[in-house]
N, C-alpha and C positions, 0 to 999 in steps of 0.2 A: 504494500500500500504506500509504503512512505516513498516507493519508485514513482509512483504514478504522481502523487504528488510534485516529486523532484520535476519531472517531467512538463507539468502541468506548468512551473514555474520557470521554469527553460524555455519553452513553446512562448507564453505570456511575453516572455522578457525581449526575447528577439525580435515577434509580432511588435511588441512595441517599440523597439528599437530602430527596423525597419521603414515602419509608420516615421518617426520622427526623424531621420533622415533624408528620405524622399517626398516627405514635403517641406524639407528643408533645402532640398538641392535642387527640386523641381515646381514646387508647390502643386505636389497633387498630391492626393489620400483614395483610401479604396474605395470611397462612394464616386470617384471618377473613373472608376477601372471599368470595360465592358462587360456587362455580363458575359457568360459562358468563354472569356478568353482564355485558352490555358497557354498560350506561348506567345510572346515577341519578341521582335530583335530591337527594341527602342526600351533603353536602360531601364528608366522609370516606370512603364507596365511590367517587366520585369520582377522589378521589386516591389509591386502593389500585387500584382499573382503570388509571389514571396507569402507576401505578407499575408493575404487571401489563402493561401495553401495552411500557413500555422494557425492562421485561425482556426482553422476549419479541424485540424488536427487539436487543435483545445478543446473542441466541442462535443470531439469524440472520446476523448480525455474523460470529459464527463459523464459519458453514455457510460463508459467503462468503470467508471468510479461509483455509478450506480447500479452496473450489476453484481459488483461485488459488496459493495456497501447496503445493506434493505433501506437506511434510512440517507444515502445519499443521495447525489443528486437525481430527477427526475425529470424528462419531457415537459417540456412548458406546459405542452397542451394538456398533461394531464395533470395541473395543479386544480386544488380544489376550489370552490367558489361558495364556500358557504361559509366563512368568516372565520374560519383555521387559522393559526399563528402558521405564516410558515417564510424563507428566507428564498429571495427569488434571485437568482442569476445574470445580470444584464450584459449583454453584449456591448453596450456603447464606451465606449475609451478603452477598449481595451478588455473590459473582462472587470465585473466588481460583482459583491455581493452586496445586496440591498437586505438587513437584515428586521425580520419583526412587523409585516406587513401582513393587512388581512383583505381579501377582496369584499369590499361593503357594497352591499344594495344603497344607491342615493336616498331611499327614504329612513336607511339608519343612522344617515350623518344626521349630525346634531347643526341645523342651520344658525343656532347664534353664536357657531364660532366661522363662521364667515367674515374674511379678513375685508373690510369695506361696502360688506351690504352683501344681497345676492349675487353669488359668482354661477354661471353656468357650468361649473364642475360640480356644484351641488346637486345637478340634475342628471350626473349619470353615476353609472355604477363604475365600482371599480378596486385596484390595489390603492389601499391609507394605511397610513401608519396609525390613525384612529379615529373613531367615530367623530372627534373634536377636530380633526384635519379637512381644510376644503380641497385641498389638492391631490388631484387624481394624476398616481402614477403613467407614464407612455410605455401601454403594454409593448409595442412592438419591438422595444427593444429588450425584452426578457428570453431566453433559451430553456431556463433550467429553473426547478423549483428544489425545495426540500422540506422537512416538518423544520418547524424555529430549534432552538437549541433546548427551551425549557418543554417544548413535547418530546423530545428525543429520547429513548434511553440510556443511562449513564452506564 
């Protein structure tokens, strides 16, 4: 396990290492790469497939880490939505954990802690940190879920 880890942290490091180089020497990032490109001869797609390839190799990192692990990570798609504590995965910068989040139905936020009056996040469902939060998580960039640390078994 503690390979998979190492691994995870290696893969992580270079993805981002990568990333901040080539948009430092080129200024592009992998939301400018083409879909389905797997090869060019122009340095900078190059290194944005690089960097696209370790990703993708982290995410399987995690596929792998949950089927060895019962309580590690899981498919996004199958987090639950009925107001579980659980810790969800985000792709964006890199790879972080968003830890202690619950998916709330909008009619169990509590509307008077809306920061300036009625916000239209009040009206949809979603990942908060809690019913007293008006701000609704951007699911699309979550990959991976798992139970929070205080449902886990120790």
């Amino acid at each position: 396990m503690q390979a998979l880890t190492n691994l995870k942290q290696v893969a992580a490091t270079a993805a981002d290492s990568i990333a901040y180089a080539i948009f430092n020497l080129a200024n592009a990032k992998l939301e400018d790469l083409k879909p389905g490109l797997v090869e060019s001869t122009d340095p900078a797609e190059t290194a944005l497939i690089a960097e696209r390839d370790l990703r993708a190799a982290l995410a399987y990192c995690h596929t792998a880490e949950a089927a060895i692990h019962p309580f590690g990570w899981r498919p996004y798609a199958t987090a639950p939505r009925d107001g579980s504590l659980v810790d969800l995965w985000s792709a964006k910068d890199g790879g972080r954990r968003i830890l202690n989040v619950r998916y709330l139905k909008a009619e169990d936020v509590d509307a008077r802690y809306a920061k300036g009056g009625v916000w239209e996040h009040l009206t949809r469902d979603g990942w908060r940190y809690s019913t007293k939060d008006d701000a609704v998580l951007v699911e699309d960039q979550f990959t991976f879920w798992r139970p929070a640390e205080e449902d886990r078994p120790h």
